[in-house]
Every structure is written in structure tokens, then in C-alpha cells.
N, C-alpha and C positions, 0 to 999 in steps of 0.2 A: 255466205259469200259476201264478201266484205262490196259497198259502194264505192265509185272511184270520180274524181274529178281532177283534170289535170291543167296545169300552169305552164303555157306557152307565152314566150316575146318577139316582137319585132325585133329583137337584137339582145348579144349578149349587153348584161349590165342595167337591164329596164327594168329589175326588179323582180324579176321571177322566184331568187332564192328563198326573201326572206317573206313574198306574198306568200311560199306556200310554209314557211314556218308560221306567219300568222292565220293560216285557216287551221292549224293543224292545234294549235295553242287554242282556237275560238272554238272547234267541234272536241277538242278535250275539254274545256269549261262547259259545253253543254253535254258532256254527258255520256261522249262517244269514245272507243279507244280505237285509236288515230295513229295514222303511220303514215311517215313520207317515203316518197322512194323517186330515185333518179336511177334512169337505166345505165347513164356512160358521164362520168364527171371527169372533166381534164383540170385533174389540180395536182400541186405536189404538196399542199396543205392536209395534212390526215392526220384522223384519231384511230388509235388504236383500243377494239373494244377485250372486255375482258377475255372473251376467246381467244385475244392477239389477233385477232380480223382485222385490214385496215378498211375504213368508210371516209369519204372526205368530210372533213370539217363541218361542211355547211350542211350536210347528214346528219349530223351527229348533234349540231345544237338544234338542228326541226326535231329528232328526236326526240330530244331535253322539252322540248317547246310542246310537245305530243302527249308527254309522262308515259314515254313509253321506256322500253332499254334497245341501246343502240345493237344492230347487228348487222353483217355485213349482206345480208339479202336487201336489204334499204339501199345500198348503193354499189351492184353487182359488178361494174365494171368503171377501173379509174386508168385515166390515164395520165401517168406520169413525165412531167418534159423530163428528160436530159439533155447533156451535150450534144445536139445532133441527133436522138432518138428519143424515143417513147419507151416506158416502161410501161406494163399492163400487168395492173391488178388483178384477179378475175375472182369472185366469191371471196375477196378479201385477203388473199395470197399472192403475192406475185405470180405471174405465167410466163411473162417473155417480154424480152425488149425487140423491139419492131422498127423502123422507119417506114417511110409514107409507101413505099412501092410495096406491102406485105399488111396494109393495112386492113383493106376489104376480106383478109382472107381471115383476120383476126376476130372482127366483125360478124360473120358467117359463125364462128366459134363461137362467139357468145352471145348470141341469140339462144339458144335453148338454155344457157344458165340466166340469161336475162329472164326468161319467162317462168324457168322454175320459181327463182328467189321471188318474182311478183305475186304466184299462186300460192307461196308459201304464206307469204303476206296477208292474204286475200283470206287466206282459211284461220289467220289470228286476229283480223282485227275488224271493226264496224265500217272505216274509212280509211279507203289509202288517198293519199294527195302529193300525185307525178309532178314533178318539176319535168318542164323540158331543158334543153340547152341550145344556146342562142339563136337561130332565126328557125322556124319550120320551114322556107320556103327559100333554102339554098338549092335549087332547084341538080345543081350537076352531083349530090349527095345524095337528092329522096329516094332512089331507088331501090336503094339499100339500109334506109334508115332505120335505127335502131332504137332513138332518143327523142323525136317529138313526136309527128304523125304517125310513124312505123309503130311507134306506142301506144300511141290513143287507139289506134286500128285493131292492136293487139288485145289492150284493155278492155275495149267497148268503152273507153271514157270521154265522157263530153269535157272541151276544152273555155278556158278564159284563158283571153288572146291581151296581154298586159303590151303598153307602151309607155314612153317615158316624155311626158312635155317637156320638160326643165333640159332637155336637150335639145328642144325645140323641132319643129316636122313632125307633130303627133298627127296631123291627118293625112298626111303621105304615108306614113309609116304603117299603120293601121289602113289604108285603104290599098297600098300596096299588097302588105303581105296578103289580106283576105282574096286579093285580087289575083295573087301568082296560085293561087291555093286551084286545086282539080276539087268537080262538085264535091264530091266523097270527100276532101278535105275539109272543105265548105262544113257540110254538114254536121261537123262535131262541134264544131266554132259554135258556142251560143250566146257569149256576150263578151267584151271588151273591159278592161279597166286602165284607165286615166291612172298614170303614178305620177308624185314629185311637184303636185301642183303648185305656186304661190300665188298667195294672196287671198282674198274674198273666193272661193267657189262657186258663190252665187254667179256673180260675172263670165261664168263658163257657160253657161245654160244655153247659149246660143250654140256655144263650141259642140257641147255635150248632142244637142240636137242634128246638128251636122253631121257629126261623124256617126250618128245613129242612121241617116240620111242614104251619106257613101258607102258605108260596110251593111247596111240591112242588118244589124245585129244591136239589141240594148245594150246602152254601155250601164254596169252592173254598178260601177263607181268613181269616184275623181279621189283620191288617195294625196292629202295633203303635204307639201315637202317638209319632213320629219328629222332630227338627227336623233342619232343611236349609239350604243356604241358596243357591238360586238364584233368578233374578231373577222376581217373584211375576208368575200372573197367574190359573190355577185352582191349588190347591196339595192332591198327596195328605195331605200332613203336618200342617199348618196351621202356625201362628206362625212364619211366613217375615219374614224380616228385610231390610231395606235391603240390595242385594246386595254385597258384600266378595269379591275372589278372594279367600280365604284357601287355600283348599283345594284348587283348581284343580277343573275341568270334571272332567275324567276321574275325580277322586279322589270328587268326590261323586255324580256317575252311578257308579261302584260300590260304592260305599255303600245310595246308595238300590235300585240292584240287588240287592246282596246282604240287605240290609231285605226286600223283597218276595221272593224266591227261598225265603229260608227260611219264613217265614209261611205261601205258597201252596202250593199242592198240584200242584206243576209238571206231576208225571205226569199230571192230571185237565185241568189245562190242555193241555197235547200233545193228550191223546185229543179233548179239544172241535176244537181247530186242525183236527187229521185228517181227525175225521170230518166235519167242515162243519155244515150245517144239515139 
């Protein structure tokens, strides 16, 4: 039965996607076979895998970044904008177009293919690593949640709770969410990471200590501000660019690999993996 650890933000955009493409790229160089998975992605961005399954995008190069092969149990449900409604993928086929008033019933649906595809997962790989999708603690949605806490809950996975400095309010942001969080929330949260920092690091230490302070949890790393350039869609880095091969897949998954390897406190990450929830 495969270990799981999963990636929550303060908000969409703070870097969740491509933190968990870089743990997923770091525990494949050490030796693990590695699987990302996202329970509900709202993109119209998708690959289609050899099956003809669609997975979003940002699936699909964690994937790549994993050396695994892509399949639509990695990202069991997408939702797709249209004009005025939602298309829904479900196991990588379309199911139905919905609007907002038939949504919770959708929702109800795919919870048991969300938790098949995740056990499917679980029985092929050493590590899976959950991306969540933008804040755990939109409080008038948790009750029915399917994509952060409803998933850690699900998984039994212990969470790192990512925020974004370079947008400035990293300790509102982090002391907030931990704060809207019920204890059982609480309790999966084991450490914090700092993204998108500039400048010296060193000069954070105080920062670092503080928000160690307010949220009662180690922050695991300060994630320096990086440009990248794969094809956008949440981005750990920010100032993502129109995508160019220049550099090829492999050469920028370790890059950003090795960006995040050194930052983080790997050993602190292991021991979360390990020990579970």
C-alpha cells in the first residue's frame, strides 16, 4: 500500500501544482515509483492519454516529472468551463454538463470513482502525492468536500500547507487558514512552506520563526522565486511564459527538482511521509 502526502494552499495559485510535481520528480530520483493524483481539477487545459482518457495538463507533466505513464485515475474528475456551464469529465470520459444548481449532486457521484482511482493508485505505486485545489478552508463547501481535507481525511495523508510571499500576507494567510481549520483539520497539517521568496533567505529567519510562532507547525521550507517555463496553469514559480521547448521536459523537471530539494527540509519531509497522520 503505497505512502501518501498531500499538497494544500492558502489559495489557488501559491504553488501547489508544480510543489507536487517537484516532490514527485525528487522521490523518483530517490528511488520511489511515484504518482500524483488530484481528486477534482477545474481546467479546460487536457492531455489526452493513450487510452484516449482526458487528465489535466498539470497531471500529466507531474506524471512525466514521476517517470511514470499518465492515466486518467491521476486526475479522476475535471471540470470543464463552458459558456455558462460546466462539462465533467469523470474517469477521463465526459459524463455531463451541469451548472451550479446540480453541482453537489455531481459531487455525491464521484466520490466513489474518486476513491476507486486513488486505491488503484495505492496498489501500483510506493508514493502518491495529492495536490489539493485552492483554499482547504472555504468553509460554506467543506461539508462536502471532495479535493482537500475531504481527501486527506479520505487518504489518511498528512498535509504541507504552501503559501505565497511575493503576493505579500504570508502570515495572515497561513495563520488564517490553520486557524479556520476544526482540530481534525488541524491535525493532518504538519508543516508549512514559504514559496516565491526574493532575496537573501537568510533575512527571513525571523519571518520563518514567527509564523512557526502563529500556526504551531515547522515551516519545512522558504522556496526561492524561480522562473520556469512549462506550460502554465497553477504555477509554483510565477512569471510563466508562453511555453517554448527550449530546455526540454526532463531538463526543467530537474531543475525545478533540484530548486525545491535544496530549499526544503527533505529529512522533515520523509519523516511526515512515514509517519502518516
Amino acid at each position: 500500500m503505497a505512502k501518501a502526502i498531500m499538497i494544500q494552499g492558502t489559495a489557488s495559485g501559491v504553488g501547489k501544482t508544480i510543489l507536487t510535481l517537484a516532490l514527485c520528480r525528487i522521490f523518483n530520483q530517490d528511488g520511489y515509483l511515484v504518482s500524483p493524483f488530484k481528486a477534482q481539477n477545474m481546467t479546460a487545459n487536457t492531455h489526452i492519454t493513450k487510452e484516449g482518457h482526458e487528465i489535466a495538463v498539470s497531471q500529466w507533466l507531474q506524471v512525466l516529472a514521476a517517470g511514470a505513464l499518465p492515466c486518467a485515475d491521476m486526475n479522476p474528475v475535471i471540470l470543464k468551463p463552458l459558456k455558462g456551464q460546466t462539462q465533467v469529465v469523470l474517469g477521463g470520459k465526459p459524463f455531463d454538463t451541469i451548472g451550479t444548481h446540480n453541482f453537489k449532486e455531481i459531487k455525491d457521484k464521484a466520490a466513489p470513482e474518486i476513491m476507486g482511482a486513488y486505491q488503484r493508485l495505492c496498489s501500483k505505486y510506493d508514493i502518491v502525492v495529492i495536490e489539493g485545489a485552492g483554499s482547504p478552508v472555504e468553509l460554506n463547501l467543506n461539508s462536502d468536500d471532495i479535493v482537500n481535507m475531504g481527501m486527506a481525511k479520505r487518504a489518511k495523508s498528512p498535509v504541507l500547507l504552501v503559501s505565497d510571499i511575493d503576493r505579500g500576507g504570508v502570515f495572515a494567510s497561513l495563520y488564517g487558514t490553520v486557524s479556520l481549520m476544526n482540530e481534525t483539520e488541524k491535525s493532518y497539517v504538519k508543516a508549512t512552506v514559504i514559496n516565491r521568496f526574493r532575496g537573501d533567505i537568510a533575512h527571513f529567519a525571523e519571518g520563518v520563526k514567527i509564523i512557526e510562532d502563529i500556526t504551531k507547525l515547522p515551516v519545512a521550507g522558504v522556496i526561492p522565486h524561480t522562473k520556469i517555463n512549462l506550460p502554465e496553469e497553477d504555477a509554483l514559480f510565477g512569471n510563466n511564459r508562453p511555453f517554448k521547448k527550449r530546455m526540454g521536459f526532463g531538463g526543467q523537471f530537474d531543475h525545478i527538482a533540484e530548486t525545491v530539494r535544496n530549499a526544503l527540509d527533505m529529512r522533515m519531509v520523509y519523516k511526515i511521509l512515514d509517519k502518516g497522520v
